[in-house]
ZAFI-929882 format. One line per field, with one value per residue: residue number from 1; residue in three letters; y, z, x of N, C-alpha, C in turn. Coordinates in Angstrom, 3 decimals. Atoms other than C-alpha are relative to their C-alpha. Example, Ala and Ser with C-alpha at 12.3 -4.5 7.8 and 13.67 -1.06 7.14 Angstrom:
BEGIN
resi: (1  2)
resn: (ALA  SER)
n_Y: (-1.190  -1.190)
n_Z: (0.000  -0.060)
n_X: (0.890  -0.820)
ca_Y: (-4.500  -1.060)
ca_Z: (7.800  7.140)
ca_X: (12.300  13.670)
c_Y: (1.200  1.090)
c_Z: (0.000  0.730)
c_X: (0.900  -0.770)
//
This chain:
BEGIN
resi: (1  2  3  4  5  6  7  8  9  10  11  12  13  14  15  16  17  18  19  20  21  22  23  24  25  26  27  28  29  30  31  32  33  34  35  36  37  38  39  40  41  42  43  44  45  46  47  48  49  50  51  52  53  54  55  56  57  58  59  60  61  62  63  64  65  66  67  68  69  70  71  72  73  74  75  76  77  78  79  80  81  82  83  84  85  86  87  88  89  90  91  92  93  94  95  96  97  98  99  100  101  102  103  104  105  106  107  108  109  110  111  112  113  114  115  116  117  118  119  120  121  122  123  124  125  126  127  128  129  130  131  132  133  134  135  136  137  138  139  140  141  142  143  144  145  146  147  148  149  150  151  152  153  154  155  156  157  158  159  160  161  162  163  164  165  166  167  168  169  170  171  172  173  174  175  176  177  178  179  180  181  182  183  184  185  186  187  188  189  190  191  192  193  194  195  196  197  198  199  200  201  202  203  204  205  206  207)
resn: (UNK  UNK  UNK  UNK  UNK  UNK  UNK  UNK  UNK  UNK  UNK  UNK  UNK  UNK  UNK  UNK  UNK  UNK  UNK  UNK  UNK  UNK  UNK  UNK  UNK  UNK  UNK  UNK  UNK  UNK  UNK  UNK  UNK  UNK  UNK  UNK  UNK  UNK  UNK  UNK  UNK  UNK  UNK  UNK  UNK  UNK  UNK  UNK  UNK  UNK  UNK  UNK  UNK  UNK  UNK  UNK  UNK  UNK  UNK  UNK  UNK  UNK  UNK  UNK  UNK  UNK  UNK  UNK  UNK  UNK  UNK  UNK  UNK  UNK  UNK  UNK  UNK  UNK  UNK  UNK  UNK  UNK  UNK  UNK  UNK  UNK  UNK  UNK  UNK  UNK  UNK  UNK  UNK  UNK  UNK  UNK  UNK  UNK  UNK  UNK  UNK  UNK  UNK  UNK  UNK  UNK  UNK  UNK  UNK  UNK  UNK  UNK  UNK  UNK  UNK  UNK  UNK  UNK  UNK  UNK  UNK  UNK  UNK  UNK  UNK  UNK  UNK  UNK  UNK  UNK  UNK  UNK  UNK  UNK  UNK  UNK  UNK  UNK  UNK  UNK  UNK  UNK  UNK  UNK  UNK  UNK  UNK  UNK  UNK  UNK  UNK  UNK  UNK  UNK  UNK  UNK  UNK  UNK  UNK  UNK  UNK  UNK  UNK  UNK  UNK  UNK  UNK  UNK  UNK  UNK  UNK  UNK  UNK  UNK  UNK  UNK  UNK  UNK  UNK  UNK  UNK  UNK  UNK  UNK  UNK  UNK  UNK  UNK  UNK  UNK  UNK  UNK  UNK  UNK  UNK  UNK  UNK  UNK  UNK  UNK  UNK  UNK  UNK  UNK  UNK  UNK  UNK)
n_Y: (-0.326  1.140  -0.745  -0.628  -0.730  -1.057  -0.224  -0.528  -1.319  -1.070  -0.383  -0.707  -0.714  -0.991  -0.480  -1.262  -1.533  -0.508  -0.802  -0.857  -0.860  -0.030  -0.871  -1.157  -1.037  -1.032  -0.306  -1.192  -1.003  -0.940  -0.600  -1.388  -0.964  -0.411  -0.690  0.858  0.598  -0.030  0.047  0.759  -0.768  -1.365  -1.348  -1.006  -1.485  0.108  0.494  0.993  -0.028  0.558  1.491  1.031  1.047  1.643  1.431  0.082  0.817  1.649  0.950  0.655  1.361  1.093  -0.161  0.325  1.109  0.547  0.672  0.966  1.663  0.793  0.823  0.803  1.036  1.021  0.567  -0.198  1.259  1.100  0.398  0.669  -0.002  1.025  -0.836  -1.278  -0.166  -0.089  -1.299  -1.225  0.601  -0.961  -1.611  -0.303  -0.122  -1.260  -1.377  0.437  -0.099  -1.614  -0.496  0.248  -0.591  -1.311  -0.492  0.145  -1.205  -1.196  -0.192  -0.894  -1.258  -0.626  -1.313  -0.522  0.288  -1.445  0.041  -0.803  0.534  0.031  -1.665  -0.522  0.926  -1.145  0.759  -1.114  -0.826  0.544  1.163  0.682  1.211  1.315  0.797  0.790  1.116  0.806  -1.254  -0.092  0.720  -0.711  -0.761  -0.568  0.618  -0.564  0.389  1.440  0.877  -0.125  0.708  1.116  0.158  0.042  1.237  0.959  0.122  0.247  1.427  0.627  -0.303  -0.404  -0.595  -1.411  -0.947  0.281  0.034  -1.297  -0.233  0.503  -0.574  -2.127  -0.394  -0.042  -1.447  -1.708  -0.661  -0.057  -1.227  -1.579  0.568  -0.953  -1.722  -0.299  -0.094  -1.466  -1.115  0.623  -0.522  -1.036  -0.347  1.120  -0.196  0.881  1.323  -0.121  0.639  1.004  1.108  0.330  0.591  1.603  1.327  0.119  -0.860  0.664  1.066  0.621  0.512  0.315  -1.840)
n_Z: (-0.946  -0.244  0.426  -1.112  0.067  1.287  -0.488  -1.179  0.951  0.312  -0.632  -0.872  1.428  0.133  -1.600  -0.312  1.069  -0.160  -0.855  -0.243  0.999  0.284  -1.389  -0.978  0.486  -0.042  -1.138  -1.309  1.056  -0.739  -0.823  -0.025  0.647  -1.089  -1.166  -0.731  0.014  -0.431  1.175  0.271  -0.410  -0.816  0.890  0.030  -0.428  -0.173  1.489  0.601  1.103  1.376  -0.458  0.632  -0.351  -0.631  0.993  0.085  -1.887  -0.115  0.454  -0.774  -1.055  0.735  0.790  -1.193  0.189  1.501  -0.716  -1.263  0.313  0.706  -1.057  -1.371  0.048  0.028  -0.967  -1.529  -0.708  1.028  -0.070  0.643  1.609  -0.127  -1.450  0.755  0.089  -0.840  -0.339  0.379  0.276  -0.528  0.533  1.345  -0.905  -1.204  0.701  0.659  -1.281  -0.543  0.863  -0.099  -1.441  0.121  1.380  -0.723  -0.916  0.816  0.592  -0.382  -0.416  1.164  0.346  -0.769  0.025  0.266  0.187  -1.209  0.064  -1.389  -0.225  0.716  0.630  -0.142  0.226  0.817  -0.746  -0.433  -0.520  -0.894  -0.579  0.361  -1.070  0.805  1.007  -0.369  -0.976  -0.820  -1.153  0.416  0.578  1.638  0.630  1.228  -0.506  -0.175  1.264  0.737  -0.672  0.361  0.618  0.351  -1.311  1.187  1.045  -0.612  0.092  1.180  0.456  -1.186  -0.046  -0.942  -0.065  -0.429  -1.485  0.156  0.029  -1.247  -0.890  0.020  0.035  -1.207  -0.783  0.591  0.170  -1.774  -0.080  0.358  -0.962  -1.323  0.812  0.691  -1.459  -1.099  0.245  -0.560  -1.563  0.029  0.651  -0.784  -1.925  -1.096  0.913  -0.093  -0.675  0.102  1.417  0.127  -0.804  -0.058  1.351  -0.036  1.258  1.417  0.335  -0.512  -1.721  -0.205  -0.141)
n_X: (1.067  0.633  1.053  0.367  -0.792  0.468  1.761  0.181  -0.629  1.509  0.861  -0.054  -0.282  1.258  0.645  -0.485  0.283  1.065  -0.103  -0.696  0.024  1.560  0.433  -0.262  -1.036  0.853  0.557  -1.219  -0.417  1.372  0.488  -0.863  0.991  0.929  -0.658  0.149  -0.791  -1.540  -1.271  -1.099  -1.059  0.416  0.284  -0.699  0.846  1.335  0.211  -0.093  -0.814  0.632  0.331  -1.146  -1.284  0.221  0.000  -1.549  -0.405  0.595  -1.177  -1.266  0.266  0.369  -1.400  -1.031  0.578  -0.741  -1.318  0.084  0.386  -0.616  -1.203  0.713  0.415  -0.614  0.579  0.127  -0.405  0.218  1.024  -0.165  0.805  1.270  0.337  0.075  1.199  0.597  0.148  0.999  1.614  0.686  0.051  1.159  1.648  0.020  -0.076  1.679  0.973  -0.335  0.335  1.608  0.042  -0.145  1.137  1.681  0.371  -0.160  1.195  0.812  -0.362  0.664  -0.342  -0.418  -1.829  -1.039  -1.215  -0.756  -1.396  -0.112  -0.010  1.656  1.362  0.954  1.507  0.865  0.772  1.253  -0.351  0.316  -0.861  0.616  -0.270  0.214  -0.318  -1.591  0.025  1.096  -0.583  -2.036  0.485  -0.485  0.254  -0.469  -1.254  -0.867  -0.114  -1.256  -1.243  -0.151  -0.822  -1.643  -0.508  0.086  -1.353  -1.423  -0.074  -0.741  -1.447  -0.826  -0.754  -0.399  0.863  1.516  -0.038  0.136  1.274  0.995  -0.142  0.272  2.343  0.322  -0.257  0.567  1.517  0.254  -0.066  0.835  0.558  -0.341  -0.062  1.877  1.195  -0.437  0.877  1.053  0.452  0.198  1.299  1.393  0.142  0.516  0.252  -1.598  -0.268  0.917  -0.521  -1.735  -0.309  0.520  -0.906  -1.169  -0.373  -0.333  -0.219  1.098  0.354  -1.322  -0.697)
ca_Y: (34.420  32.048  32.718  33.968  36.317  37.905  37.717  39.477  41.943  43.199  43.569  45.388  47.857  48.603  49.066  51.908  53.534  53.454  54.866  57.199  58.575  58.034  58.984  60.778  63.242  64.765  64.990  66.969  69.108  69.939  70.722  73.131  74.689  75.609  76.660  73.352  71.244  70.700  71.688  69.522  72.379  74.897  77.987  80.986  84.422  82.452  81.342  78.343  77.310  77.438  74.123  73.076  73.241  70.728  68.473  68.888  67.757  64.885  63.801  63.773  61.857  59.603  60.096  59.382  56.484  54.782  54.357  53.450  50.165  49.552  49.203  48.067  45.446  42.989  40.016  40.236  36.852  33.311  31.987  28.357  27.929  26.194  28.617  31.539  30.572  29.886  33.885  35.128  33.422  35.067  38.288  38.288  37.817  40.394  42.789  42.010  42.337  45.871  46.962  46.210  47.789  51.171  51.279  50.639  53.529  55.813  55.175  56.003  59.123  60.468  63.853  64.689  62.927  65.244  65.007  65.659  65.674  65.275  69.530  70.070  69.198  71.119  70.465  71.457  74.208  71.993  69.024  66.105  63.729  61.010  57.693  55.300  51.858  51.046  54.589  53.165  51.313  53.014  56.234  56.173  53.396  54.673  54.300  50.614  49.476  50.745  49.604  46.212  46.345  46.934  43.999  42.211  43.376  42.978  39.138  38.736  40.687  40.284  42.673  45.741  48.254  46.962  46.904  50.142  51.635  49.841  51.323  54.940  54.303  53.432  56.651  59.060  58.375  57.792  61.333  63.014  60.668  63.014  66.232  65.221  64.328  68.047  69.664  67.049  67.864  71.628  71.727  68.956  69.285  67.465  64.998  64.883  63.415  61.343  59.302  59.185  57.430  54.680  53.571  53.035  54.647  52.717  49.413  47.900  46.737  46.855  50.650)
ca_Z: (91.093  92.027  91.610  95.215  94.627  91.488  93.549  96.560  94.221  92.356  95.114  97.115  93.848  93.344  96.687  97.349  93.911  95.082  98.172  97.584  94.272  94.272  97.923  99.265  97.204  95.249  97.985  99.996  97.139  97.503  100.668  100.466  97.992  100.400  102.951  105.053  104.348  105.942  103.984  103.847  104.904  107.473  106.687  106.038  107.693  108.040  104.265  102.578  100.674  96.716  95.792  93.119  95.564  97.746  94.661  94.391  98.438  97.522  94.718  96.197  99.237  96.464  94.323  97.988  98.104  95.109  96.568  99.984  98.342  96.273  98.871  101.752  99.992  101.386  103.959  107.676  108.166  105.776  105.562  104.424  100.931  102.642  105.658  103.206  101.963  104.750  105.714  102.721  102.385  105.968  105.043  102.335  104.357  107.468  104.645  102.952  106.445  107.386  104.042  104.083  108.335  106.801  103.694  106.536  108.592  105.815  104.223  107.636  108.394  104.754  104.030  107.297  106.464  106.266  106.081  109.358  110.018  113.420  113.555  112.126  112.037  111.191  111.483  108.757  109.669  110.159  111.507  113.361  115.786  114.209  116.699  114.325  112.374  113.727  115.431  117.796  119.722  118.319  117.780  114.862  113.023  109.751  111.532  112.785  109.200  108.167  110.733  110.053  106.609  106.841  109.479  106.332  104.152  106.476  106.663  103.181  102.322  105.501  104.583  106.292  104.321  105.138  108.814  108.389  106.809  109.740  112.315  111.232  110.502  113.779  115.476  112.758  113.003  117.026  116.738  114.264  116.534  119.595  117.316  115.834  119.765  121.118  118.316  118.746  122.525  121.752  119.297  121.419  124.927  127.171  124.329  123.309  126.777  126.957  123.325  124.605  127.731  126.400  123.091  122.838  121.085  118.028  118.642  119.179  122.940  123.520  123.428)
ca_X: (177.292  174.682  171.000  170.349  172.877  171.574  167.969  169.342  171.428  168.359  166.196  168.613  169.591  165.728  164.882  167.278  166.987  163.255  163.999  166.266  165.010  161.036  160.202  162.725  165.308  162.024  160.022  162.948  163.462  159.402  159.679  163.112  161.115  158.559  160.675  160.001  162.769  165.938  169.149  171.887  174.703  174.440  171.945  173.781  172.288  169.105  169.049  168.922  171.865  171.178  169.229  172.391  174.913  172.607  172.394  176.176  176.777  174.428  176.592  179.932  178.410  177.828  181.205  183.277  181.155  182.524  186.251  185.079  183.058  186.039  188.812  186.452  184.994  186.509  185.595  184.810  186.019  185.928  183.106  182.272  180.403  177.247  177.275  177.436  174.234  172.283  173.651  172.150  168.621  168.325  169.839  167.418  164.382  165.455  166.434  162.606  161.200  163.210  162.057  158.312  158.360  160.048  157.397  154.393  155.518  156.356  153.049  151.788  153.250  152.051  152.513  153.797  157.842  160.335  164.103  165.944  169.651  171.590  171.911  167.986  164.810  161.925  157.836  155.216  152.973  150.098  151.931  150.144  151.658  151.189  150.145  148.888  149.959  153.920  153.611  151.212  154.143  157.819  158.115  160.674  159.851  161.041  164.535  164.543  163.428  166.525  168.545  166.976  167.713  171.258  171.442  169.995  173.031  175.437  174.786  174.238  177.405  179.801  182.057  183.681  182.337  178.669  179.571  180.795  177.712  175.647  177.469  177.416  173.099  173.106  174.997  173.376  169.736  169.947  171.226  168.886  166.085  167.163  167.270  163.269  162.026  163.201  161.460  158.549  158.077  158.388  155.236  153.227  153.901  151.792  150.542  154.383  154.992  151.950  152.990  156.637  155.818  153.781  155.902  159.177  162.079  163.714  163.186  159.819  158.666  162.537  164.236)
c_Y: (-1.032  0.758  0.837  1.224  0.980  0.472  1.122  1.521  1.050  0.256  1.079  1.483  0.553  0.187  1.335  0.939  0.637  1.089  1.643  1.162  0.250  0.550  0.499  1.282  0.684  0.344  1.158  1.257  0.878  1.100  0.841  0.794  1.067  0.424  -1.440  -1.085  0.400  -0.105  -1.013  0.792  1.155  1.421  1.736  1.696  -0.335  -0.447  -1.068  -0.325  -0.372  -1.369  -0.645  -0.137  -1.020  -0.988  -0.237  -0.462  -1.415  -1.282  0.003  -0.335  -0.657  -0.692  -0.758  -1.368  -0.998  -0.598  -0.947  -1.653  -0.560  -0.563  -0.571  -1.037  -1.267  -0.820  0.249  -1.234  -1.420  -0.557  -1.204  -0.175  -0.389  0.802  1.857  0.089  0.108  1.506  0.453  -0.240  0.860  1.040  0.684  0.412  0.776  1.180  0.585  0.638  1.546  0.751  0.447  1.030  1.665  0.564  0.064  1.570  0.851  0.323  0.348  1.455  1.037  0.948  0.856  -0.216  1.423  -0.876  0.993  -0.158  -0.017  1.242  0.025  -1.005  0.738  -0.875  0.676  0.660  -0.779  -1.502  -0.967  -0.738  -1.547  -1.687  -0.923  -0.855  -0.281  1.440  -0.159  -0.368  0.543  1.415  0.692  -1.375  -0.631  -0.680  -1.413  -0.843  -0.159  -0.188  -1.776  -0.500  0.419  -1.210  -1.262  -0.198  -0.527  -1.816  -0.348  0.430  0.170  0.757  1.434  1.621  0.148  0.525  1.707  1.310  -0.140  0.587  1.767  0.286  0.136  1.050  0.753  0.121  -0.213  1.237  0.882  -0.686  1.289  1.309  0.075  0.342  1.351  0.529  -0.637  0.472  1.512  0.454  -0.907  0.171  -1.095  -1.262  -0.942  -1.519  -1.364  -1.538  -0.486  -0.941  -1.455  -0.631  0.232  0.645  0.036  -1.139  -0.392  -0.933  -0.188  1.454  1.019)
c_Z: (-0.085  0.154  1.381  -0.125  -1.297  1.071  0.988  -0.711  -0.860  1.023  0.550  -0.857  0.021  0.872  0.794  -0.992  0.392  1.163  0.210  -1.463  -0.448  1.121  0.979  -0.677  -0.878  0.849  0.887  -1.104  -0.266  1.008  0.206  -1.056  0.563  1.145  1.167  -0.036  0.783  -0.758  0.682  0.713  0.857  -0.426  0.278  0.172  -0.604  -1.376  -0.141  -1.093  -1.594  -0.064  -0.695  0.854  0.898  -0.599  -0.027  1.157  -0.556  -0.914  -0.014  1.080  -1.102  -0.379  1.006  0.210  -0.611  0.552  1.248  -0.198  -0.829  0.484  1.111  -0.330  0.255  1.483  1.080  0.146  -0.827  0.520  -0.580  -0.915  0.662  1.174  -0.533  -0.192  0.617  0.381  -0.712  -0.261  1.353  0.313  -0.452  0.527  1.037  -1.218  -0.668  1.520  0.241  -1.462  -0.111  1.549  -0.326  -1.154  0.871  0.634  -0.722  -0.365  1.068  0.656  -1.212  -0.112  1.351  0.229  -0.500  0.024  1.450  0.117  1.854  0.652  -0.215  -0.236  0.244  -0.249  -1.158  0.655  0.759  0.168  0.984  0.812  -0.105  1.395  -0.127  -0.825  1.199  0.795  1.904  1.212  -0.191  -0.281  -0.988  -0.481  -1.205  0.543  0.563  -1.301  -0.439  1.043  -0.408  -1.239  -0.475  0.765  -1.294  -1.066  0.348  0.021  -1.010  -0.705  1.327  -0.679  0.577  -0.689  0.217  1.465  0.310  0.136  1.310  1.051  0.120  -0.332  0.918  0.803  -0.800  0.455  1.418  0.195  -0.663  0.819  0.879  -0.350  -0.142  1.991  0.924  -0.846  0.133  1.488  -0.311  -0.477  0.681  1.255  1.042  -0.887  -0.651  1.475  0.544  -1.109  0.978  1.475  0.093  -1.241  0.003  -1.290  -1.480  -0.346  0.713  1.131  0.687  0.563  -0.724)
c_X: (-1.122  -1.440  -0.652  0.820  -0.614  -1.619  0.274  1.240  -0.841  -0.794  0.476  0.161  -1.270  -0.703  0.857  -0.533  -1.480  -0.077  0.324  -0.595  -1.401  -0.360  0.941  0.804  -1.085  -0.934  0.815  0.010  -1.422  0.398  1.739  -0.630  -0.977  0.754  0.175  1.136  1.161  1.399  1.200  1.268  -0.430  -0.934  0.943  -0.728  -1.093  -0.778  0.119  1.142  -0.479  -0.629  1.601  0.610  -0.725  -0.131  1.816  0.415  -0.443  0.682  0.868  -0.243  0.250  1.019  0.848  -0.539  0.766  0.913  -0.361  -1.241  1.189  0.879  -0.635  -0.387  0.519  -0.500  -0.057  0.617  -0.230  -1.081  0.242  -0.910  -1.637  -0.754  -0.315  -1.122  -0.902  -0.116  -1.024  -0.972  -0.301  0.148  -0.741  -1.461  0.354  0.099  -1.245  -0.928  -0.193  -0.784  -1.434  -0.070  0.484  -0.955  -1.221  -0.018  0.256  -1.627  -1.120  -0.404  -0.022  0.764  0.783  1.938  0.231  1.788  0.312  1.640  -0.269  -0.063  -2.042  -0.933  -1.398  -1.746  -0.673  -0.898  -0.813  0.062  -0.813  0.924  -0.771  0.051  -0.599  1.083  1.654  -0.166  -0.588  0.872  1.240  -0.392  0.836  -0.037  0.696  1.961  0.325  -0.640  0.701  1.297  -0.578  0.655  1.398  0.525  -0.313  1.400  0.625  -0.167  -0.118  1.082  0.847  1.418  0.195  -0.168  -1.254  -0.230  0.622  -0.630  -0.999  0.237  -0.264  -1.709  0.314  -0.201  -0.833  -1.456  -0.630  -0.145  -1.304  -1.450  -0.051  -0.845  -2.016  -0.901  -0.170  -1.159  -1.994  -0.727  0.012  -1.219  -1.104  -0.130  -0.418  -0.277  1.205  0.049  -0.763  0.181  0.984  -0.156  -0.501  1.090  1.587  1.190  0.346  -0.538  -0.965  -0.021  1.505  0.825  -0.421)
//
């Protein structure tokens, strides 16, 4: 491995674990606590499924994981040694970019994130609509950071489980997108339609 490769291997390593294990999986686990969260598996006569078995869903996503990087890993197409690099210096920097663009709008949608799926998505009592910082012009934000950085992976790792991954962000968080703007327009209304007609949906001054 070559030193861009170790560089763009740690970053991407402590930039999920941060993600996934500093601001969002206790945070969710708050707010199913509180009643406000969104479970992971269908609720059952209006209940919340136990929290273990939603830690138990979360790690066999994880577990199934595993195999599908071990047999997928493999190329999209040969690359040449000189053209490789060039990919991942600007893998590195779109994946840096998407990263920094989903930390701006997290940090400005505060206490009001939540966890939505493509089925659910619930508001807190005393929810704002937020229409500030990256809000001011998109109105999921949070979602094309993380489509950028996977557009980052995918060029510095072209392989077909990356492209994979990228494609199924894409469909999932278009979908739970949809799912947030229904219950969005239900609690806002006129102000709801007012936001939604000046900024755009994923993808800044674009869609």
């Amino acid at each position: 491995m070559t030193a861009l490769d170790w560089i763009t291997a740690a970053l991407v390593i402590v930039s999920m674990l941060y993600l996934t294990f500093v601001l969002t999986v206790p945070q969710w686990m708050v707010s199913l606590r509180k009643g406000e969260g969104v479970s992971l598996l269908p609720e059952r006569e209006g209940q919340q499924r136990p929290m273990w078995v939603q830690i138990a869903m979360m790690m066999l996503g994880l577990a199934i994981s595993i195999p599908l990087f071990y047999y997928l890993w493999t190329p999209l197409f040969d690359i040449p040694e000189t053209s490789s690099q060039i990919l991942g210096i600007v893998g590195l920097i779109i994946y840096i970019a998407g990263f920094g663009f989903l930390m701006w709008a997290r940090r400005t949608l505060g206490r009001h994130w939540g966890i939505s799926t493509s089925l659910q998505a619930k508001l807190h009592s005393d929810h704002e609509l937020i229409q500030s910082g990256p809000y001011a012009f998109v109105r999921h934000p949070m979602y094309f950071g993380a489509w950028v950085m996977m557009l980052g992976l995918l060029l510095s790792y072209p392989k077909w489980v990356i492209l994979i991954l990228f494609i199924s962000m894409v469909a999932s968080l278009s979908m739970r997108a949809r799912k947030e703007e229904a219950v969005l327009a239900e609690r806002f209304g006129k102000q709801w339609e007012k936001y939604k007609d000046r900024t755009k949906f994923i993808i800044p001054w674009l869609f």
